[in-house]
N, C-alpha and C positions, 0 to 999 in steps of 0.2 A: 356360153358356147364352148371354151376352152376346156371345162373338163369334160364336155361330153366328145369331140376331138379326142381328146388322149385316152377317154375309154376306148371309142373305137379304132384307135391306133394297136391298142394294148391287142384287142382282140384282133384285130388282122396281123398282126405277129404272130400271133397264136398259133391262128389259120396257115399263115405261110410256111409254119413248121420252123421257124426261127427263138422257139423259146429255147432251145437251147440255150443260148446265150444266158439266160436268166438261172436257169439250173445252176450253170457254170459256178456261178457266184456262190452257191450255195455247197458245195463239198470244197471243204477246208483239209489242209494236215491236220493229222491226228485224229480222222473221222477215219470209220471201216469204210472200205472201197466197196462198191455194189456189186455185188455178185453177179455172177454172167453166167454164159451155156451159149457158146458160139463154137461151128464148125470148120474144121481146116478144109483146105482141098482136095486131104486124102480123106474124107469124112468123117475123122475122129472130134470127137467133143472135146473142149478143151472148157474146163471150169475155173472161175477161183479158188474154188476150196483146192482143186487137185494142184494147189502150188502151195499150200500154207506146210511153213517152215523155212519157205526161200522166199527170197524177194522178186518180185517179181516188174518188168518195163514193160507197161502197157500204154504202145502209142497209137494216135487215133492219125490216120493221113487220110487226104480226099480223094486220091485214083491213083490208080496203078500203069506204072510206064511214063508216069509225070517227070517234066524236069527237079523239079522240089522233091515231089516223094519216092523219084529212082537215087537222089541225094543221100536224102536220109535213111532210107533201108540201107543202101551201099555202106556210111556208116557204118549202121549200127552192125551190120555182117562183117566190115573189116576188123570191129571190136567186141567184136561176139564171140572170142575163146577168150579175152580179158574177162567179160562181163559174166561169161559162165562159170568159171574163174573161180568167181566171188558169190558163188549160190545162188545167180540170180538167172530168170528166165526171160528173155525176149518175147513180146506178144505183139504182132501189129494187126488193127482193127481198120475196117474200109467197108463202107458198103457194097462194092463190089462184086460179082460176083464169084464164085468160088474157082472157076475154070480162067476165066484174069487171072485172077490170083495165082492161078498154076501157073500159068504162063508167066506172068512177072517173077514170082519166086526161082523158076528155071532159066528165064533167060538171066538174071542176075546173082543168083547160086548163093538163095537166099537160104543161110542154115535154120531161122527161127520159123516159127508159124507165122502164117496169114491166117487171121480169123474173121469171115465172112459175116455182115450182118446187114445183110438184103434190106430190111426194114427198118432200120437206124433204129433198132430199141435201145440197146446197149449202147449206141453212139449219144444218144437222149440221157439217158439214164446219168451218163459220167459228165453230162453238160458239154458233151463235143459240135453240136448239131449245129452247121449255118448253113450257107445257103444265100439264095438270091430269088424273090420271088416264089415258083414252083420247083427250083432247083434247090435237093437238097444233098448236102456232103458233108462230110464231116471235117471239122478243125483241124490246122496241126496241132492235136494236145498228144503231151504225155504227164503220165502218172507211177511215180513211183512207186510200187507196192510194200513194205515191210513182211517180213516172214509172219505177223501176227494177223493179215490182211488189211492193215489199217493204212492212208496213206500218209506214205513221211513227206512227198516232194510235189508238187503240180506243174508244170507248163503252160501258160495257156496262149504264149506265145514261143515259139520253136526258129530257129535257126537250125534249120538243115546240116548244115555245113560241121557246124562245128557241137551239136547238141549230144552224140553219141561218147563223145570222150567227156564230155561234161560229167555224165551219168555214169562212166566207166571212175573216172575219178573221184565221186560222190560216193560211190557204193564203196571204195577202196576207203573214204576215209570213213565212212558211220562203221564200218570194220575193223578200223585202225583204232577207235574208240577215242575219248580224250586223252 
């Protein structure tokens, strides 16, 4: 009776849109980053490819105007002429929708993109996806991209607070070289 339990466990995770979690496990450093095609809020596409040669912080937050995810964008925007600095691009992903997003980016005078992904593909896809039951959101993850697309760095736990100068100081040193 126990394995048939855990099969039907397995599949009502499935169901709840919680496999993220499972994905998660599965993109390592030094794997290519999965290519996207998400919209900002002024309507421009924003691709992976259209960043290779720079590095590129692509973080995943679960709503906009949050105590947590007004933290961490503030971050990453107060160290967002460090970060550009150093060849690298800001991307923050939310399912959201794209006029939120307008409005969080404005009232906090967010300099990077928001990038909209209504249907958590790209949230799925990079192993972001959790959730509770019918409710799904996306992780705090981030992802550091390398100029080659590959990724050099993962998050899959974030600290708000203090995770923007983590990344600003990382990128300074794979720059610095050994």
């Amino acid at each position: 009776m126990l394995p048939d339990f855990s099969s039907r466990l397995s599949q009502g995770l499935l169901l709840l849109g919680l496999c993220g979690t499972i994905h998660a496990e599965m993109l390592e450093i030094g794997q290519p980053a999965p290519e996207f095609e998400l919209s900002d809020p002024q309507g421009r596409i924003h691709r992976l490819a259209d960043y290779v040669g720079q590095w590129v912080v692509l973080f995943f937050y679960p709503l906009d105007d949050s105590p947590g995810c007004t933290t961490e964008a503030c971050a990453f925007r107060d160290e967002y002429q460090l970060i550009h600095h150093q060849n690298a691009q800001v991307l923050g992903v939310s399912m959201n929708s794209s006029d939120s997003q307008k409005q969080f980016a404005e009232k906090f005078h967010l300099p990077f993109p928001l990038l909209s992904d209504p249907k958590g593909q790209v949230v799925a896809r990079y192993g972001a996806m959790g959730g509770f039951l019918w409710i799904r959101l996306p992780k705090r993850h981030t992802f550091l991209i390398d100029p080659e697309g590959k990724i050099r760095n993962l998050w899959r736990k974030v600290d708000p607070r203090g995770h923007a100068k983590e990344i600003t100081q990382l990128l300074h040193d794979y720059q610095q070289g050994p």
